[in-house]
C-alpha positions as CSV (number, residue, x, y, z in Angstrom):
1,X,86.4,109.1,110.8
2,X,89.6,110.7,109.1
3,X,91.4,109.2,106.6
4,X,94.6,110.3,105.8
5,X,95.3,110.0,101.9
6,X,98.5,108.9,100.0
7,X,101.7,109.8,100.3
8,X,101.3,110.8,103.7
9,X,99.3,108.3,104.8
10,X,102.1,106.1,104.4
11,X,103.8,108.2,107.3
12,X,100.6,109.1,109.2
13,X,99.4,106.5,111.7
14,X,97.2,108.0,115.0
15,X,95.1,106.3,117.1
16,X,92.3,108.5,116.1
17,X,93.2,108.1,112.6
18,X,92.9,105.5,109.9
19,X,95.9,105.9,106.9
20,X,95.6,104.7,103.5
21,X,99.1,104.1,102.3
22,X,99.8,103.8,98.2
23,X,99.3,103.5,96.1
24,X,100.4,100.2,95.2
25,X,100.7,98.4,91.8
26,X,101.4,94.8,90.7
27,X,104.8,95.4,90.0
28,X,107.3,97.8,91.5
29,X,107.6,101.0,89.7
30,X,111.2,102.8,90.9
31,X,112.2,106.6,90.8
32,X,109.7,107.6,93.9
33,X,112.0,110.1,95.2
34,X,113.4,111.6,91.9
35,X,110.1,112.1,90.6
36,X,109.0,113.8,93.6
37,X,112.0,115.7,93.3
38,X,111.1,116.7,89.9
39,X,107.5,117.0,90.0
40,X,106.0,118.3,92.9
41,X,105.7,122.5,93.2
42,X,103.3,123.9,94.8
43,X,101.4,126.9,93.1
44,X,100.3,130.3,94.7
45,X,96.1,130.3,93.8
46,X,96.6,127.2,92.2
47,X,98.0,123.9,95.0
48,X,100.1,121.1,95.1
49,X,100.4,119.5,92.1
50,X,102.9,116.6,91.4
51,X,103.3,114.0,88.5
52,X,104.9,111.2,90.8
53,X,102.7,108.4,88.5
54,X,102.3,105.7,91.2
55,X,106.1,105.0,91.8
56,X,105.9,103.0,94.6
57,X,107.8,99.1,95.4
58,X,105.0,97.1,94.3
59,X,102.4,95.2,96.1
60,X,104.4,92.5,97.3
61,X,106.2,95.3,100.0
62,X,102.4,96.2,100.6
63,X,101.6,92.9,101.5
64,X,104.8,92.2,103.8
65,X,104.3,95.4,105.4
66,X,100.3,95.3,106.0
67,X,98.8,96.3,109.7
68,X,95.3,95.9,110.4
69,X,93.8,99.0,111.0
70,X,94.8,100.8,107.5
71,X,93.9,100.4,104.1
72,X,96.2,99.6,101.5
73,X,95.4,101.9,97.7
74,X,95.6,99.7,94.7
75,X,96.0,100.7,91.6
76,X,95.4,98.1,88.4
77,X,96.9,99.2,85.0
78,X,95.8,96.3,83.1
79,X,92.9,93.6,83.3
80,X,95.1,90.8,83.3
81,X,96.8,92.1,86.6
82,X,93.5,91.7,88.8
83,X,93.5,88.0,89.4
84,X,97.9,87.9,90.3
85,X,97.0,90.7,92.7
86,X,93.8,89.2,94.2
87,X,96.1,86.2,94.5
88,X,98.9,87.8,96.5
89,X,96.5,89.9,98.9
90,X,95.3,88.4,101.8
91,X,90.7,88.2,102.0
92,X,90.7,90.5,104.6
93,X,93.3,93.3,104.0
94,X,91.3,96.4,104.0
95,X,91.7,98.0,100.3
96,X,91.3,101.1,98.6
97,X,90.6,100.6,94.9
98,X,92.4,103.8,93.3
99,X,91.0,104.0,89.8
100,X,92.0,107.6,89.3
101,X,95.4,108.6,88.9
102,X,96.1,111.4,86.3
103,X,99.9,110.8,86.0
104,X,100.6,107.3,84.6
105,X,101.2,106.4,81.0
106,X,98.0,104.6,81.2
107,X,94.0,104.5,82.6
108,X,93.4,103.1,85.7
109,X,91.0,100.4,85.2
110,X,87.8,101.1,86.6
111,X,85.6,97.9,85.7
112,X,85.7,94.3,86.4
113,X,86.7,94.6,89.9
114,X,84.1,93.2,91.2
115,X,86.5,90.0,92.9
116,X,87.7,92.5,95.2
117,X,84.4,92.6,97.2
118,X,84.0,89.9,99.9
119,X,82.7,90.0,103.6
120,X,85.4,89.2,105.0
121,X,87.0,93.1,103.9
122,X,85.6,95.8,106.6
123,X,87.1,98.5,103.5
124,X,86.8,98.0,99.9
125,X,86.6,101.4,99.0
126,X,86.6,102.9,94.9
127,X,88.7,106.5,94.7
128,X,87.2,108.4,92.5
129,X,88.3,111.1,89.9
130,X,87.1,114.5,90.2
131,X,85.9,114.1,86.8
132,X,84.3,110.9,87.0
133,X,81.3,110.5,84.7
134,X,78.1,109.2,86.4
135,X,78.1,106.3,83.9
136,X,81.4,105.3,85.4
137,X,79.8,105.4,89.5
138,X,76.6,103.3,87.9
139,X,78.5,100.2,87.0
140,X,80.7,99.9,90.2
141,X,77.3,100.5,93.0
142,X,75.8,97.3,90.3
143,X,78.7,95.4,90.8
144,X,77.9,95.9,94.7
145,X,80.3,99.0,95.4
146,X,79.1,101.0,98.3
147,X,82.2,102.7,99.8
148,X,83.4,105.9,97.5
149,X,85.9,108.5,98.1
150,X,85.3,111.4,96.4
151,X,88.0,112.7,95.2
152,X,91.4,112.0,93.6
153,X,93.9,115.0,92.3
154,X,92.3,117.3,89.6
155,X,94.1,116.2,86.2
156,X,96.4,119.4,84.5
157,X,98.8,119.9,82.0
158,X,101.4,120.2,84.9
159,X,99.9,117.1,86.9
160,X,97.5,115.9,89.3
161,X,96.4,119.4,91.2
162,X,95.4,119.0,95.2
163,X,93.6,121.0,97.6
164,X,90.9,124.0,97.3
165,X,90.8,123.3,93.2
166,X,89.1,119.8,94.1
167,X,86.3,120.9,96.3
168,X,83.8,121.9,93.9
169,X,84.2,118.6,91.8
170,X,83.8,116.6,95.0
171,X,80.9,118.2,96.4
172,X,79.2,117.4,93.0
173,X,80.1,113.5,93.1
174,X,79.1,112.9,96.5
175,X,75.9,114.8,95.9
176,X,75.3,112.8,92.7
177,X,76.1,109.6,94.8
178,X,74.0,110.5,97.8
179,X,70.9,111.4,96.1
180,X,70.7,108.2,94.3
181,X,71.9,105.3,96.8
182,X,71.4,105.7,100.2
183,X,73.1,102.5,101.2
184,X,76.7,104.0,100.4
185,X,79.5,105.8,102.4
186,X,81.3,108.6,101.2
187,X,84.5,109.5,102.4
188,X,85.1,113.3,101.0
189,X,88.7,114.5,100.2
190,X,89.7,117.8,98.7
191,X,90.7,120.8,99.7
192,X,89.8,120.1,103.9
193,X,91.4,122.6,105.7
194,X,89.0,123.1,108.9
195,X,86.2,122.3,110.6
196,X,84.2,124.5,108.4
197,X,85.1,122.6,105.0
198,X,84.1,119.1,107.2
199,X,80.7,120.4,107.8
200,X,79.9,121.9,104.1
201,X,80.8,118.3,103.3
202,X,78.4,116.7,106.4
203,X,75.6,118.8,105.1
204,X,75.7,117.3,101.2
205,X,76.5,113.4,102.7
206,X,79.5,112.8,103.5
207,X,80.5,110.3,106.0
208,X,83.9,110.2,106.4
209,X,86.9,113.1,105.0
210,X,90.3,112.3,104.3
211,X,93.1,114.9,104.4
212,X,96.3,114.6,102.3
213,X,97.6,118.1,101.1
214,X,97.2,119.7,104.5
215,X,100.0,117.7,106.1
216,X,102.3,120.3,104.4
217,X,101.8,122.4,106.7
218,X,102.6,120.5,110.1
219,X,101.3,123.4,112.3
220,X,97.5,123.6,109.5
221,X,97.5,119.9,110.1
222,X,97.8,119.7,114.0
223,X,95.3,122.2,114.4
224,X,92.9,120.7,112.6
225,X,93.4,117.0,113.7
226,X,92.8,119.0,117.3
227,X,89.9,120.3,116.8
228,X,88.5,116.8,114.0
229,X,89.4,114.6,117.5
230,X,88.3,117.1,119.8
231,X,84.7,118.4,119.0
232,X,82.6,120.2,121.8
């Protein structure tokens, strides 16, 4: 399956695709389009990178504007927020638990989210940070975790980096998560570009890939959504 990541999977909806839109907080956090403004350059031998910090209208709009068949990304900047936002989203929306953004003024939190888990969720996935410590993966497959994606932006001085820079760090999460559990799916992001970078990722254990960074380039992205729908 491809998943296509946040920002432009709030834009990206195929048949043949599933779109993760977000992320979304418990409040709304305004200045979206300034920021990006601001923020996001893109780097010759270095990628994307951006410091947009989650601005996005708050998890109420994500709620009024939910369609089964994507995932909505969550991201929880306090404990006390988990139980008003487990109370606002309906028991089967489809979730991404984003745990990982570099660019707010504080941590994402990363434990006690065991409420979100239920059967009645076909997606309760946990994005991870490039530089996630194993310690950190442990405690979420014991609370009952099995769906990982591997991996959010790689954390700079300048801001959250995408692309190329991420691959290595990925490839050694999902290779750290595959070797121990064999019960969990891995959707690997990072630096996807073609079929080639899909199967170096198939052959360590991923499941499923997400592109984000690619839909820059319209004409990089069709091609490869051609040939990821299309395969001989």
């Amino acid at each position: 399956m491809l998943f296509i990541s946040p920002p432009f999977g709030n834009y990206i909806n195929t048949s043949k695709t599933t779109p993760i839109r977000g992320s979304f907080t418990l409040n709304e956090r305004p200045g979206k389009w300034m920021q990006i403004l601001k923020t996001l350059r893109y780097i010759p031998g270095v990628g994307w990178i951006n410091k947009i910090g989650l601005r996005n209208p708050g998890i109420d709009y994500a709620v009024k504007t939910y369609k089964k068949g994507e995932i909505i990304s969550i991201a929880i900047m306090d404990k006390k927020e988990i139980k008003p936002i487990l109370d606002k989203i309906p028991e089967d929306m489809d979730i991404e638990l984003n745990i990982s953004c570099p660019n707010t003024e504080k941590h994402m939190i990363g434990s006690g989210l065991k409420p979100f888990l239920n059967s009645k969720r076909n997606w309760c996935i946990v994005k991870l940070s490039p530089l996630e410590k194993s310690g950190t993966i442990n405690n979420l497959y014991e609370e009952g975790f099995r769906q990982f994606h591997a991996s959010n932006t790689l954390p700079s001085l300048k801001g959250g980096i995408s692309g190329k820079k991420i691959t290595p760090y990925t490839k050694i999460i999902i290779k750290y998560i595959k070797s121990n559990w064999d019960d969990t799916i891995v959707i690997a992001g990072g630096g996807i570009r073609t079929m080639k970078d899909v199967e170096e990722y198939k052959k360590i254990g991923a499941d499923h890939f997400s592109v984000s960074s690619l839909c820059f380039n319209p004409i990089a992205f069709l091609s490869f959504y051609y040939d990821f729908t299309n395969p001989f």
